[in-house]
Backbone bond lengths (Angstrom), bond angles and torsions (degrees), N, CA, C in turn:
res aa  C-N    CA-C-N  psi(-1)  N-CA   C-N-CA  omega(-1)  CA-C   N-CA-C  phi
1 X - - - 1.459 - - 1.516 109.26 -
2 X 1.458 103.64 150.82 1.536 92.42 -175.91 1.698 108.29 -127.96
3 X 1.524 114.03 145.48 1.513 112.28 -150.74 1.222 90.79 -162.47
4 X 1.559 116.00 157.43 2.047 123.82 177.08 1.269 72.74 -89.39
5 X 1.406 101.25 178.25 1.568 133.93 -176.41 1.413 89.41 -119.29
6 X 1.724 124.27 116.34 0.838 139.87 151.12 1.192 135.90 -73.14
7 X 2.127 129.05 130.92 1.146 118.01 -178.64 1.489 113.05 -61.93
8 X 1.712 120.34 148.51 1.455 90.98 -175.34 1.710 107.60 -109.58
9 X 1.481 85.71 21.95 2.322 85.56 141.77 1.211 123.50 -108.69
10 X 1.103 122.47 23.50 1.473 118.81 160.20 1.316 123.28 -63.61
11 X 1.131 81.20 147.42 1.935 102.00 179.39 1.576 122.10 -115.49
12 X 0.963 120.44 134.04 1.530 137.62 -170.56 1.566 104.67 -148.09
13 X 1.468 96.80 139.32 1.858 107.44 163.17 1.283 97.52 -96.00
14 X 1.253 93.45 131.61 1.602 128.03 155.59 1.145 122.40 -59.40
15 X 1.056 126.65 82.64 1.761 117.32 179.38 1.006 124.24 -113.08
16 X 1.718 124.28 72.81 1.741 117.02 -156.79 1.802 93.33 -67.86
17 X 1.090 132.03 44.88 1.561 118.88 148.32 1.730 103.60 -116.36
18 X 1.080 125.56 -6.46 1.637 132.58 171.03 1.394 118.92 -63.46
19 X 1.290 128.99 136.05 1.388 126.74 161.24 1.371 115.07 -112.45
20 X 1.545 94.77 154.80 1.849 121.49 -139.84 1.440 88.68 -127.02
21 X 1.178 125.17 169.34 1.703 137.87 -178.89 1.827 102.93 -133.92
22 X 1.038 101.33 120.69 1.555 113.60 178.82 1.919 99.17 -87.68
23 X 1.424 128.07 134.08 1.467 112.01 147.70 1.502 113.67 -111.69
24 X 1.364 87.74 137.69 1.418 89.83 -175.25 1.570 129.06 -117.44
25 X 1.311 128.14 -162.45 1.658 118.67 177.71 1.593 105.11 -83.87
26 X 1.138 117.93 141.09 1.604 132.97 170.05 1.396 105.76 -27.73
27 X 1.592 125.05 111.60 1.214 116.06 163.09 1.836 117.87 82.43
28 X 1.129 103.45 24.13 1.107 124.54 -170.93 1.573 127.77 -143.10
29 X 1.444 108.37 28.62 1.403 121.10 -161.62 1.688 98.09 -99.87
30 X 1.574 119.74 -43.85 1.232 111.29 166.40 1.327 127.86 -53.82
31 X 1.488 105.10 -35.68 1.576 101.75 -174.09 1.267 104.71 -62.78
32 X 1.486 111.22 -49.60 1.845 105.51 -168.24 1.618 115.91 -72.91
33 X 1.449 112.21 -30.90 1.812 108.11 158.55 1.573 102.73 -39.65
34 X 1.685 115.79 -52.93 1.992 86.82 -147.18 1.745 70.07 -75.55
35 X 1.560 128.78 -75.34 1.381 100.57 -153.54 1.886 136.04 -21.55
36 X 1.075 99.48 -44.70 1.505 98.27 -172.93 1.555 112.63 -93.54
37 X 1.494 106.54 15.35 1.577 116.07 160.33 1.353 105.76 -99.25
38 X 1.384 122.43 -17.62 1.414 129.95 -167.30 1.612 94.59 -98.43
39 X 1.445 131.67 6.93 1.105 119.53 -178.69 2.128 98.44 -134.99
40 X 1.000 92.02 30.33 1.948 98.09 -173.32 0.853 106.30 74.04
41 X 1.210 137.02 38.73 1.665 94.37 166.22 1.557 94.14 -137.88
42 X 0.891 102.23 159.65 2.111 139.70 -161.54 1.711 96.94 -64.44
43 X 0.799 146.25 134.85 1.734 132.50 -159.05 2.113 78.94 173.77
44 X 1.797 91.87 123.14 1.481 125.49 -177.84 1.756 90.18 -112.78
45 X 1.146 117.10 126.14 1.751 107.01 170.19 2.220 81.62 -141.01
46 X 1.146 110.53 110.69 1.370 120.12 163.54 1.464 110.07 -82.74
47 X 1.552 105.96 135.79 1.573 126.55 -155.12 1.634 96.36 -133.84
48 X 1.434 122.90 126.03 1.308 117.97 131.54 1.250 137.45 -157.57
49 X 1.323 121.96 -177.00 1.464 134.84 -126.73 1.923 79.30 -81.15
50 X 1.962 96.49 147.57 1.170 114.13 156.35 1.356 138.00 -177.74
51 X 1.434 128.57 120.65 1.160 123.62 -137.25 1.555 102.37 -79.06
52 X 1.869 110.43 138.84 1.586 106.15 178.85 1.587 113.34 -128.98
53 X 1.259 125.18 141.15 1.339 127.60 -145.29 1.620 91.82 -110.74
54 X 1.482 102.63 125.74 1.702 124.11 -168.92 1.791 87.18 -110.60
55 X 1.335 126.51 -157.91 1.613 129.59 178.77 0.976 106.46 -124.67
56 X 1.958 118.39 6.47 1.299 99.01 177.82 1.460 86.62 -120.98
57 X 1.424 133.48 -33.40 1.400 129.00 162.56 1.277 124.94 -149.74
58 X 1.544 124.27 -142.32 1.034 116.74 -139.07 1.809 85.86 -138.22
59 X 1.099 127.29 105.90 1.266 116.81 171.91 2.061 116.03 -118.39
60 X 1.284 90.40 147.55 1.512 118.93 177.34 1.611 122.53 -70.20
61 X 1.228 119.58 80.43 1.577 132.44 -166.90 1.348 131.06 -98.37
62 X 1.693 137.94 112.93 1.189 135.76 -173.55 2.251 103.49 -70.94
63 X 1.073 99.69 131.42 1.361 99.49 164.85 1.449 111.59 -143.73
64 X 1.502 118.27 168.80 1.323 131.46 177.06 1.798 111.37 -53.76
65 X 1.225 110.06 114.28 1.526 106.53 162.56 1.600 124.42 -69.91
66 X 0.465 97.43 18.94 2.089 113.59 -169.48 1.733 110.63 -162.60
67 X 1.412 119.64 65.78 1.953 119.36 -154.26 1.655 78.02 -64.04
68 X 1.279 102.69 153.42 1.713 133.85 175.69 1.487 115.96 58.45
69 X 1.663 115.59 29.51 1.120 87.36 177.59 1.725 96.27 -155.28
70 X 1.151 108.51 144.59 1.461 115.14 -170.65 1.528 106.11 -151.85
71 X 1.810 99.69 138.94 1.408 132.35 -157.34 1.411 104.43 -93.58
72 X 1.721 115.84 124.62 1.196 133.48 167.33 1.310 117.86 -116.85
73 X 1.165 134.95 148.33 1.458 165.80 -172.16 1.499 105.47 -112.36
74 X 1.173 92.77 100.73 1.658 124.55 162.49 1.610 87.70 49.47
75 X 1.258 114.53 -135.77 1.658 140.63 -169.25 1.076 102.98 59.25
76 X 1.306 140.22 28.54 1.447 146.89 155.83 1.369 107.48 -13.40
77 X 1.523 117.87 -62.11 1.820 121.92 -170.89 1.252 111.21 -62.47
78 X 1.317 111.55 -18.31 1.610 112.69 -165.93 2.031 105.63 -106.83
79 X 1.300 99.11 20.99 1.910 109.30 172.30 1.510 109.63 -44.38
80 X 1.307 132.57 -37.96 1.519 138.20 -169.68 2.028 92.96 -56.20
81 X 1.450 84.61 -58.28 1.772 92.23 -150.92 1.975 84.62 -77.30
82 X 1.342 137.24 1.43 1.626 119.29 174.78 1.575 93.10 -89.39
83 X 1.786 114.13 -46.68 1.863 101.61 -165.83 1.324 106.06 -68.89
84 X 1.247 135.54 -42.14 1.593 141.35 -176.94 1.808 108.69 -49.52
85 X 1.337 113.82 -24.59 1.487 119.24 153.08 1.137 137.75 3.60
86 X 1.315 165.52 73.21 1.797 127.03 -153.16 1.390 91.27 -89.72
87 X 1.130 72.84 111.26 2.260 95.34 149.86 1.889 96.70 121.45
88 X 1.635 129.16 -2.69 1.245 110.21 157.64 1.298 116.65 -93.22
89 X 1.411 107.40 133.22 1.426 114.75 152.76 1.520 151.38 -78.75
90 X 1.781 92.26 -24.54 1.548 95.20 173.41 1.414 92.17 -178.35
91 X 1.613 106.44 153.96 1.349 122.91 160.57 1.087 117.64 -77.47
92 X 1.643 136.82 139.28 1.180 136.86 -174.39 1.472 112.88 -97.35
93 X 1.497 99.53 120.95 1.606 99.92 -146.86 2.097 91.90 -144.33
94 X 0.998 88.07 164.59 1.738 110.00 -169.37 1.870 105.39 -114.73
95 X 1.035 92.12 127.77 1.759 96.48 -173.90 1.349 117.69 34.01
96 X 1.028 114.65 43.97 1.640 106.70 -166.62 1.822 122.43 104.44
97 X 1.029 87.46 -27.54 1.556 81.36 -160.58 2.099 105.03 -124.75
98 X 1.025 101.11 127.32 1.709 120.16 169.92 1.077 115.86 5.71
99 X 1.548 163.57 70.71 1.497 142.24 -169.38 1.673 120.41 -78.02
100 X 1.239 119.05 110.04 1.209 115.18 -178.05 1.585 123.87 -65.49
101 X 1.338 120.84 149.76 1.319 110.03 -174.26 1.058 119.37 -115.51
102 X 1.853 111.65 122.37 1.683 121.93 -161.15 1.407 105.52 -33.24
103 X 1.810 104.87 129.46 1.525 105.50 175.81 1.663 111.53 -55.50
104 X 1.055 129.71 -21.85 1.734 129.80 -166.71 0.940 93.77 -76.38
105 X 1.517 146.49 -5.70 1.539 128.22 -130.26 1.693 72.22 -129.25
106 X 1.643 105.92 -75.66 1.455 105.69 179.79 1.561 133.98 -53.88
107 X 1.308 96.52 -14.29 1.924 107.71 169.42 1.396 99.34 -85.59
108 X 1.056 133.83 -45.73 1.832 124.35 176.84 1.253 114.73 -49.51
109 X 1.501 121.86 -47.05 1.506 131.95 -175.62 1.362 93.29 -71.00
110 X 0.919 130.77 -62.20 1.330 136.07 -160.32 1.930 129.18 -52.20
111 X 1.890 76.88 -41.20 1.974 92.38 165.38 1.622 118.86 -85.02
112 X 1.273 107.96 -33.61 1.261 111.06 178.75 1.539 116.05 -69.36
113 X 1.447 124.26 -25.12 1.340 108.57 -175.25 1.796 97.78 -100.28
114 X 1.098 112.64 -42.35 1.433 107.04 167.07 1.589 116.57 -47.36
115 X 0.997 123.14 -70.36 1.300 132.07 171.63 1.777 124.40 -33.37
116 X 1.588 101.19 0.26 1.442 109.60 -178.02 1.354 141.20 53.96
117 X 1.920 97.58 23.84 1.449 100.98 153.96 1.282 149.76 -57.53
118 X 0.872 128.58 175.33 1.649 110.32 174.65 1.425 95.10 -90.51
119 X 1.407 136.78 141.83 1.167 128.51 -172.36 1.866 102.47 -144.04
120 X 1.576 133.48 151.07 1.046 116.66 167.20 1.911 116.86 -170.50
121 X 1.023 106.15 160.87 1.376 105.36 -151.44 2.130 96.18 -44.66
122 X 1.532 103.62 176.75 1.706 98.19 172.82 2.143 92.14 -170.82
123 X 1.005 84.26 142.05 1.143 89.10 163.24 1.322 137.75 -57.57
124 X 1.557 127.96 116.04 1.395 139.13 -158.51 1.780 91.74 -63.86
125 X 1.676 109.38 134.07 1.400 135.82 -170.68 1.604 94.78 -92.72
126 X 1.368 107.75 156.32 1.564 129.08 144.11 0.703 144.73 -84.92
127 X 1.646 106.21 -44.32 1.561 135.93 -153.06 1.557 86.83 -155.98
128 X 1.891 106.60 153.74 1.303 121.94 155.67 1.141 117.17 172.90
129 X 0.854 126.68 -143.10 1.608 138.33 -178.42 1.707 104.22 -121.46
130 X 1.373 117.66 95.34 1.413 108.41 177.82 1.271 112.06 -92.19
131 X 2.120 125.26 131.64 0.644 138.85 140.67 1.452 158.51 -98.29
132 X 1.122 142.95 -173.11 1.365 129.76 -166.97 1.812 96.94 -143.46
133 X 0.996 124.19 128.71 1.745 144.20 -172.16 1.754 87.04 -69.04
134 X 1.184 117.20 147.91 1.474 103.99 175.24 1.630 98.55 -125.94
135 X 1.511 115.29 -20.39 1.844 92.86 169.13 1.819 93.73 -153.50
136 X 1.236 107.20 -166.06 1.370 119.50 -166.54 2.022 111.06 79.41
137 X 0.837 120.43 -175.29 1.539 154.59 -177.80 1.515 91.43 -37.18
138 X 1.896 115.59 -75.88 1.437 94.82 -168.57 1.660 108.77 -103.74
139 X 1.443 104.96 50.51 1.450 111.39 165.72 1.458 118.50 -43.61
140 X 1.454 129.77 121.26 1.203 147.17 161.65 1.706 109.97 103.56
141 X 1.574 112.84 22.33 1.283 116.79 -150.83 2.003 84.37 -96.71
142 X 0.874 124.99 143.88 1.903 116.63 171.61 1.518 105.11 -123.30
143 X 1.492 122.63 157.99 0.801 115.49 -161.48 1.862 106.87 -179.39
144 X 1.294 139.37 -165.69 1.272 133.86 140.03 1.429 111.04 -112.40
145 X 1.832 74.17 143.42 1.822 111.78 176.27 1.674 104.57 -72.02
146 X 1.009 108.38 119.79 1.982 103.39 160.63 1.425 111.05 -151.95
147 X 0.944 132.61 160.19 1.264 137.17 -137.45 1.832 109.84 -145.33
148 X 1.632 105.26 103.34 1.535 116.12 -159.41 1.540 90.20 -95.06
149 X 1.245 120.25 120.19 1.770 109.61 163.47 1.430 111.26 60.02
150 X 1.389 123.35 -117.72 1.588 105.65 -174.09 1.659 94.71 -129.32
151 X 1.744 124.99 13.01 1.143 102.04 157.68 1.773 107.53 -101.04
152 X 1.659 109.02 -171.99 1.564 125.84 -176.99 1.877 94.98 -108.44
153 X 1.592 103.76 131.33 1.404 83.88 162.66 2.099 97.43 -132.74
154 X 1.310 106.72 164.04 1.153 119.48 -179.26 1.641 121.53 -64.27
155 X 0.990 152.67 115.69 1.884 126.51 179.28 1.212 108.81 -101.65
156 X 1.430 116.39 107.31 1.484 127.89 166.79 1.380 116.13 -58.61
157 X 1.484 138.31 128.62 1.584 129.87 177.52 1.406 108.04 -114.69
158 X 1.488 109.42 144.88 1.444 107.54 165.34 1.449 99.51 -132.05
159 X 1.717 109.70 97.73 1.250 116.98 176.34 1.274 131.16 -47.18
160 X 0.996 133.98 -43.46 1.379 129.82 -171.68 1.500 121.25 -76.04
161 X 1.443 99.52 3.60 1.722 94.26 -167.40 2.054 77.62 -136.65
162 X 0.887 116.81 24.94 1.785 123.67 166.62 1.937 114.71 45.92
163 X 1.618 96.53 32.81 1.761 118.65 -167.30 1.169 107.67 -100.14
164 X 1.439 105.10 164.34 1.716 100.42 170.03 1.477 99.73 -167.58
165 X 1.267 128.15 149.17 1.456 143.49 -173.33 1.546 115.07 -125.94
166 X 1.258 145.42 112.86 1.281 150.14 174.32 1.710 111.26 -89.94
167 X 1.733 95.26 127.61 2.033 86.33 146.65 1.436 111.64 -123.15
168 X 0.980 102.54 -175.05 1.871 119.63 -173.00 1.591 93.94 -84.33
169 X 1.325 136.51 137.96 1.358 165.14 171.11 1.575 136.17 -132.05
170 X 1.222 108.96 133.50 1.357 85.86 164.19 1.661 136.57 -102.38
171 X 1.419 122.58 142.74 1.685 104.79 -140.16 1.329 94.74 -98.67
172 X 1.549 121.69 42.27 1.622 141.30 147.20 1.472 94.91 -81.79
173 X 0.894 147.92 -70.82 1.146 160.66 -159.97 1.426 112.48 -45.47
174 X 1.319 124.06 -45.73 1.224 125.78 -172.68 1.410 121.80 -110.42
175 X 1.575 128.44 158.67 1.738 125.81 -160.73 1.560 87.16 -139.32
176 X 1.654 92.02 134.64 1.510 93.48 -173.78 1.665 123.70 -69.07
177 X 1.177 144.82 138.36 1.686 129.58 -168.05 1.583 99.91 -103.20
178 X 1.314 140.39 -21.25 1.484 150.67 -170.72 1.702 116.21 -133.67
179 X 1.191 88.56 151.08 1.540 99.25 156.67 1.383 119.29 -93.23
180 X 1.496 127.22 138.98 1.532 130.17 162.14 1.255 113.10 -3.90
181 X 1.665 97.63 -80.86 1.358 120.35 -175.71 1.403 123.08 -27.35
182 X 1.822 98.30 -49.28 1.630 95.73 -169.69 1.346 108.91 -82.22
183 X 1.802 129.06 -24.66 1.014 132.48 174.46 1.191 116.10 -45.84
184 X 1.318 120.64 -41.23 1.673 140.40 -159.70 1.718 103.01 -80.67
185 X 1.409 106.61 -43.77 1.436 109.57 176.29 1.173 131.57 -59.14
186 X 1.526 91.30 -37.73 1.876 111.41 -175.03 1.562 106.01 -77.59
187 X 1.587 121.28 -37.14 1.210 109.88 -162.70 1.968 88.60 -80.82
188 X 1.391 141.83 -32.09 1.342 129.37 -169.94 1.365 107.66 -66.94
189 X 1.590 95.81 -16.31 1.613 84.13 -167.56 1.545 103.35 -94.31
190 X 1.410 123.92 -6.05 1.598 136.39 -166.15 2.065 82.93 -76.89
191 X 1.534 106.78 -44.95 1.682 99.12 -142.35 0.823 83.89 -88.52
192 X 1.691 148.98 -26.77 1.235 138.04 174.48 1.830 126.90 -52.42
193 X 1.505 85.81 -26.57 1.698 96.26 159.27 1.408 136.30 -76.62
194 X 1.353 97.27 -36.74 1.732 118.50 -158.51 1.589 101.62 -122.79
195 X 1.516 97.88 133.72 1.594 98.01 175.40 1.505 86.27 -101.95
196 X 1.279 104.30 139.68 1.794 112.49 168.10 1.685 116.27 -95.66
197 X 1.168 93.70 6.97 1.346 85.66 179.00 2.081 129.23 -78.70
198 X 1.159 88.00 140.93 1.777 80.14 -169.27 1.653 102.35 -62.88
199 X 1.619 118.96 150.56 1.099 126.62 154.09 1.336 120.32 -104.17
200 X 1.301 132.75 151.11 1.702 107.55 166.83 1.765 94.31 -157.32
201 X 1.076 124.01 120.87 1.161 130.01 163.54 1.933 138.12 -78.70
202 X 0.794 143.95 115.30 1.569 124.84 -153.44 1.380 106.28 -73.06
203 X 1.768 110.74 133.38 1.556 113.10 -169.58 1.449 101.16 -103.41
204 X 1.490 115.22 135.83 1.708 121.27 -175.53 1.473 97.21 -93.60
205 X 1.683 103.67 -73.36 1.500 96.56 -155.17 1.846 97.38 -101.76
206 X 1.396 93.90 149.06 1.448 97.11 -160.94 1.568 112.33 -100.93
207 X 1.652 101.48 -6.50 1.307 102.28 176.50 1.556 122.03 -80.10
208 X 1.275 110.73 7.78 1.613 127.20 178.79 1.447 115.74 -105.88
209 X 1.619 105.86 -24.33 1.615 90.48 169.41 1.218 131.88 -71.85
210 X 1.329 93.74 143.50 1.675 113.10 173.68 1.128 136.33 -68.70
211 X 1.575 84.68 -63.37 1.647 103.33 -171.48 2.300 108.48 -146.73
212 X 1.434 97.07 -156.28 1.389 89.76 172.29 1.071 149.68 -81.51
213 X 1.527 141.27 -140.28 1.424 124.48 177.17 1.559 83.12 -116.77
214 X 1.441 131.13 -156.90 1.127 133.13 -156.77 1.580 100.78 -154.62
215 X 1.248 112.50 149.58 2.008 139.17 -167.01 1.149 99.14 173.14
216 X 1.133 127.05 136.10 1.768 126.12 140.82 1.630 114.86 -105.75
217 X 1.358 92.13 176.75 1.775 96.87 -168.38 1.334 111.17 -111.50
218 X 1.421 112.38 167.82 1.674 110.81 177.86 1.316 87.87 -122.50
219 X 1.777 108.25 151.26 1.525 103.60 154.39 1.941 122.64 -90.10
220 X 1.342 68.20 -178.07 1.893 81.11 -172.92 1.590 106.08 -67.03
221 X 1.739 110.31 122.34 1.358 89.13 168.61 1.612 136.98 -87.00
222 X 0.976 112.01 -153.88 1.719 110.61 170.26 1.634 120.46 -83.76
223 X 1.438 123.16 -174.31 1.357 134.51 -179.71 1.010 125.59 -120.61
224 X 1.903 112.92 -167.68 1.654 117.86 163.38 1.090 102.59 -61.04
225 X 1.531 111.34 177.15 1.067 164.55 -176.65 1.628 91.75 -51.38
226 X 1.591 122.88 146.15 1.438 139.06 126.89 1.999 114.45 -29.97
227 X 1.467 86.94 120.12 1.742 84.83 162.49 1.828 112.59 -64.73
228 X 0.918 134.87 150.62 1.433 146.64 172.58 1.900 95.89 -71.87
229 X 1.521 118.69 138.92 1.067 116.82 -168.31 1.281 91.61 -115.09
């Protein structure tokens, strides 16, 4: 199993209303959702639809929108019984310690795939045009505007793990909250702080761990331009 080596005076808040990022082994994110639903605990694994080509046809397949990584809710005290898991490797954690993931970030993912959008992986942004949905279903959801072919789709970010998820919109719907500019500033000045890069050290004896392995996240950046009305 693979895990940072935690100091074991570290300190962390406990916030079983916080969400946590599991990484896990390739292709192995369902198994450890039902397991660690089969053991209490609160586990978000976002799925969507995609067609995969066999030689005799063409079939319609749920997969991970985020591959290797699956969302837990709080249970911080109970870390022994999440790494002992088969198929997690580490909690995605910041100097040592757990990084929670902005509630806006995990309520966007969370309504949009529940909510039965069409939703699907997109390349993590820098820069864009950030907006905010102003009514319908994912009213108050923000995000970047960019524009595939001749529809608009939304880009959901989950910073700390440097991801992002898009749905289809219409860009009536949404009012811009930023300028480019400032988007662009804020995110150089975010990475200039934070290395996102995952760490993970290999854990032997297990009766010494503490806590998780270590990654931080980036958020989602912004988009194009406003259509001209």
């Amino acid at each position: 199993m693979l895990s940072m080596p935690i100091d074991s005076h570290a300190r962390y808040i406990d916030d079983s209303s916080a969400w946590y990022v599991l990484y896990t082994r390739h292709q192995h994110e369902k198994t450890v959702a039902q397991i660690l639903t089969s053991k209490g605990f609160e586990i978000l694994l976002p799925l969507y639809s995609t067609a995969r080509q066999w030689k005799d046809r063409t079939k319609l397949i749920s997969v991970p929108l985020f591959p290797c990584y699956v969302f837990l809710r709080g249970a911080l005290e109970r870390q022994l019984a999440v790494m002992t898991t088969p198929g997690v490797h580490a909690i995605v954690s910041t100097a040592g310690q757990p990084t929670p993931i902005p509630h806006s970030e995990i309520e966007a993912i969370r309504r949009v795939v529940e909510g039965g959008a069409r939703v699907e992986p997109h390349p993590f942004l820098t820069c864009g045009e950030w907006v905010r949905v102003k009514c319908g279903p994912m009213m108050g959801i923000q995000g970047i505007l960019v524009r595939k072919k001749n529809l608009y789709r939304l880009v959901l970010s989950v910073e700390i793990l440097g991801k992002a998820a898009s749905v289809e919109i219409d860009a009536l719907l949404v009012e811009r909250v930023s300028t480019m500019s400032d988007c662009c500033d804020g995110r150089s000045r975010a990475l200039a702080r934070t290395d996102v890069r995952p760490r993970m050290a290999r854990f032997t004896k297990i009766e010494s761990f503490q806590g998780g392995a270590m990654v931080r996240l980036a958020r989602v950046a912004p988009v194009p331009r406003f259509p001209s009305r």
